[in-house]
C-alpha positions in Angstrom: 0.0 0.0 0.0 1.6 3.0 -0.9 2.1 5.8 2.1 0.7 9.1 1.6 3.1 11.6 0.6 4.2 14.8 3.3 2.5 17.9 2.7 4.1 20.9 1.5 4.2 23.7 3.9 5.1 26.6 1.2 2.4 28.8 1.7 0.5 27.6 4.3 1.9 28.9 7.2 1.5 32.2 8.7 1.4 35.1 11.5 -1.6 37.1 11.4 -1.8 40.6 12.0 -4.5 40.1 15.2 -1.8 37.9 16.8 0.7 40.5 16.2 -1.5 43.3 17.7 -1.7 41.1 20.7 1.6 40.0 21.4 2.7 44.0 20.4 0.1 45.3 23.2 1.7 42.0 25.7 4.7 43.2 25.3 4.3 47.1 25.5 2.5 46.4 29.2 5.0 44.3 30.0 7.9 47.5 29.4 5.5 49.6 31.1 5.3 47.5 34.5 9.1 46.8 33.7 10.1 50.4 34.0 7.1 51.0 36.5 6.5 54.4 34.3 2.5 54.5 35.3 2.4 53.1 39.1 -1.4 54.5 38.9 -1.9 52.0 36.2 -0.6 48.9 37.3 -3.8 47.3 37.7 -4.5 47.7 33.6 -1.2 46.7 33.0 -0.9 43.7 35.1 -4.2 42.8 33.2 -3.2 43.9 30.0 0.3 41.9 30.1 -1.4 38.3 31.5 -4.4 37.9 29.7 -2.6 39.2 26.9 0.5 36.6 27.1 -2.2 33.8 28.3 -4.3 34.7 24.5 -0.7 34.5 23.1 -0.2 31.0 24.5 -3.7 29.9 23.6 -3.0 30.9 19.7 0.3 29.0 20.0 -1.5 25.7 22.5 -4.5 25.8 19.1 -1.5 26.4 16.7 0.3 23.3 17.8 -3.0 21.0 17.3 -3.7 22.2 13.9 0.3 21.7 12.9 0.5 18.4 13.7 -3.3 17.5 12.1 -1.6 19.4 9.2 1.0 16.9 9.0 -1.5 14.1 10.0 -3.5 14.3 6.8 -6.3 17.1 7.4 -5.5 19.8 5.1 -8.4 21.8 5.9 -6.7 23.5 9.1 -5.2 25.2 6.1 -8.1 26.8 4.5 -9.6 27.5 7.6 -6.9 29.6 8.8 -6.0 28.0 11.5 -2.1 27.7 10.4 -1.7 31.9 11.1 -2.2 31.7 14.6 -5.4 34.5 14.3 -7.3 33.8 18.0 -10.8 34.7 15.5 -10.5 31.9 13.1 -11.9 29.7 15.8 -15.0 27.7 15.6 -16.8 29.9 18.8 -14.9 32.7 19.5 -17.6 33.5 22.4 -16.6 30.4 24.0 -12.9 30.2 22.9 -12.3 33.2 23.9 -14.9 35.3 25.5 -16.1 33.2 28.9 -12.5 31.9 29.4 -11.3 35.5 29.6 -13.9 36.0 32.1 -14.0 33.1 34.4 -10.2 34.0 34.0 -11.0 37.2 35.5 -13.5 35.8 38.1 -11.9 33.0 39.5 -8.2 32.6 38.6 -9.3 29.4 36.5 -8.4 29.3 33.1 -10.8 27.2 30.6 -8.9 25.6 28.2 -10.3 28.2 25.8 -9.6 27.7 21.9 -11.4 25.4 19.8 -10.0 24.4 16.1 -11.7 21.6 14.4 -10.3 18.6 13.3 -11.1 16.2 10.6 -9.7 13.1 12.0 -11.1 10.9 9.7 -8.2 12.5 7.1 -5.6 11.3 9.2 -3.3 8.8 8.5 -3.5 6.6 11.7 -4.4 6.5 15.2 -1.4 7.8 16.7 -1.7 10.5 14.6 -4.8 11.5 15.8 -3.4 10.8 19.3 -0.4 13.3 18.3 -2.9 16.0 17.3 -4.2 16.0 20.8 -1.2 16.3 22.7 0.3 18.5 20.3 -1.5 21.4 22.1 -0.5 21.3 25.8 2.7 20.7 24.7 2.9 24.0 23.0 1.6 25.4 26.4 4.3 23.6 28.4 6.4 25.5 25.8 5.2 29.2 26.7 6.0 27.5 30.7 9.2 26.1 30.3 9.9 29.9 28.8 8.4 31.4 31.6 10.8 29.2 34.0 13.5 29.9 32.2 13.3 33.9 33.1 12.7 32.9 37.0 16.2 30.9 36.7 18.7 33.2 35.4 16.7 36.3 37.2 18.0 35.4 40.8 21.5 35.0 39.1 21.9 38.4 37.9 19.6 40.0 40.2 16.8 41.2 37.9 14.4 41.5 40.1 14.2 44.9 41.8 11.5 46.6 43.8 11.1 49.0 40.5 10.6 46.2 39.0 8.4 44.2 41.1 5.4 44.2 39.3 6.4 42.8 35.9 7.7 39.8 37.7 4.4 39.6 39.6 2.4 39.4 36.1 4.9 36.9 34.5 4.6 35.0 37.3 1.4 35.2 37.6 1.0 34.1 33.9 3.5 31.5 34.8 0.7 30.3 36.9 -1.9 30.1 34.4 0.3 28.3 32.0 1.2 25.2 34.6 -3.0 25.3 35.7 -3.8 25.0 31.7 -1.3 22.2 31.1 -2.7 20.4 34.1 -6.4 21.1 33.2 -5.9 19.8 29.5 -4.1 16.9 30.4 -6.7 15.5 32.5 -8.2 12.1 30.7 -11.8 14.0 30.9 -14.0 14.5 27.7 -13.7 17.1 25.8 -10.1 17.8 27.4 -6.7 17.1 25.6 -5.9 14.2 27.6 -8.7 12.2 26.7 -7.9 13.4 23.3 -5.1 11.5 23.7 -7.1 7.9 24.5 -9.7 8.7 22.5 -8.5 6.7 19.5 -7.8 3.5 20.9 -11.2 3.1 22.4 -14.3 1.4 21.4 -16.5 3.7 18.7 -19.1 3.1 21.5 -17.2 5.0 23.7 -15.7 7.8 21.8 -19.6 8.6 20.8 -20.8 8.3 24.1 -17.7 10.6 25.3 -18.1 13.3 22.4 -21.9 13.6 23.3 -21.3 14.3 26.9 -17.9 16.4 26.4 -19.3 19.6 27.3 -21.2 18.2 30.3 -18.2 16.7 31.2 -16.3 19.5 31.3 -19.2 21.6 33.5 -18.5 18.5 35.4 -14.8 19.2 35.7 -15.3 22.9 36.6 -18.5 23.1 39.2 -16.0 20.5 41.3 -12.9 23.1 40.8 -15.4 25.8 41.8 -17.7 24.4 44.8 -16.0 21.2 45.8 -13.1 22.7 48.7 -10.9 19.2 48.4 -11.0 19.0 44.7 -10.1 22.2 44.2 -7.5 22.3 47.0 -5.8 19.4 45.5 -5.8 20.8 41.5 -4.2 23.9 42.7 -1.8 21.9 44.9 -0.6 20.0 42.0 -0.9 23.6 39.7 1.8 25.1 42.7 4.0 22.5 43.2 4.8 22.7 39.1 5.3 26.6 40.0 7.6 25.6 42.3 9.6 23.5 40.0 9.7 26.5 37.7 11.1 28.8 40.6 8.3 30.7 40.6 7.9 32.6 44.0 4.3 31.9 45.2 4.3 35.2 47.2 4.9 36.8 43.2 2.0 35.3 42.2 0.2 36.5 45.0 0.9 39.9 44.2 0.1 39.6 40.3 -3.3 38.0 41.5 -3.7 41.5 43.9 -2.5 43.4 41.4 -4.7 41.9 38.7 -8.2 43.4 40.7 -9.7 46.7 40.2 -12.0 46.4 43.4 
């Protein structure tokens, strides 16, 4: 049987101008806390800089499942524009983007957000498909490992100042969004990238019976994170102890969570 040949990537891939504008606005709210030029504004800016770097992960987390689907055998993540990393090609942008802003906001719980569709019949096997579903928090543990990488080597050459402070309180505080969406997409749930993962290697009874309860499922997932005291206690446990592996200071992300409120 003769294999499918690899798809060209010449023209496919791309940066959007929306994910520019996004990581551009990231970025100038992160100089602004970084040189502390508008203390009266650190609230916006603290804001500004992590829910702009979390989007920014998001586009890369969505980027990484349609790559690898790409490769897989499902060219249509091509034409549907999911290949240029533009947060308003996805399917909902309400739900991908919207509500996980705002329970975000809320709660300190990031939804996994993001939703690119997948033709998984197109692909060329199983573990492919598999592949596609991991490809995502991968790309999240990415933005992570880069955000650990900065709480490393700033000890070392003493980069954090009391001038300062506050950028290191938002990137840390991002820092702790990025390890709770890694944990919360990896979680063999419905609907969730780790069951993504399993998906293809169970019975078609059960893959149907999982994709028609996915959303429930993940309502499931969040009213125990929300109202359930050990549940949630344990999550963020695991979430912190990650953080902690990363170097984060916890009393950093304390701060960007403080700073992060208007009221």
């Amino acid at each position: 049987m003769r294999k499918r040949p690899w798809p060209s990537l010449q023209g496919v891939l791309g940066i959007s101008p929306v994910f520019i504008g996004i990581v551009g606005a990231t970025a100038v709210a992160g100089v602004l806390l970084w040189m502390n030029y508008l203390p009266h504004y650190v609230a916006f800016l603290t804001l500004l800089f992590v829910v702009g770097g979390w989007v920014t992960s998001l586009c890369i987390h969505e980027f990484g499942h349609a790559f690898v689907a790409y490769l897989g055998g499902d060219r249509s993540v091509a034409g549907a524009g999911y290949l240029t990393l533009n947060p308003l090609r996805y399917t909902n942008v309400t739900m991908s983007l919207v509500l996980p802003i705002i329970f975000l906001l809320l709660g300190g719980i990031a939804l996994p957000g993001g939703a690119v569709y997948i033709n998984h019949s197109a692909l060329r096997s199983r573990v492919w498909s598999s592949a596609v579903s991991i490809a995502g928090p991968v790309g999240t543990v990415l933005c992570g490992l880069l955000i650990a990488g900065v709480f490393f080597v700033a000890p070392q050459h003493s980069w954090i100042t009391q001038g300062n402070l506050n950028f290191f309180a938002g990137l840390a505080m991002l820092g702790f969004f990025m390890a709770l969406a890694a944990v919360l997409n990896l979680l063999p749930v419905p609907g969730l990238d780790g069951f993504g993962v399993i998906r293809p290697w169970l019975p078609y009874s059960v893959q149907f019976a999982a994709m028609r309860y996915s959303m429930l499922a993940i309502y499931g997932v969040f009213a125990l994170l929300w109202f359930v005291a050990p549940v949630r206690s344990a999550f963020f446990d695991v979430v912190l102890q990650l953080t902690t592996l990363a170097n984060i200071d916890a009393a950093l992300i304390v701060i960007g969570q403080m700073n992060m409120r208007f009221f």
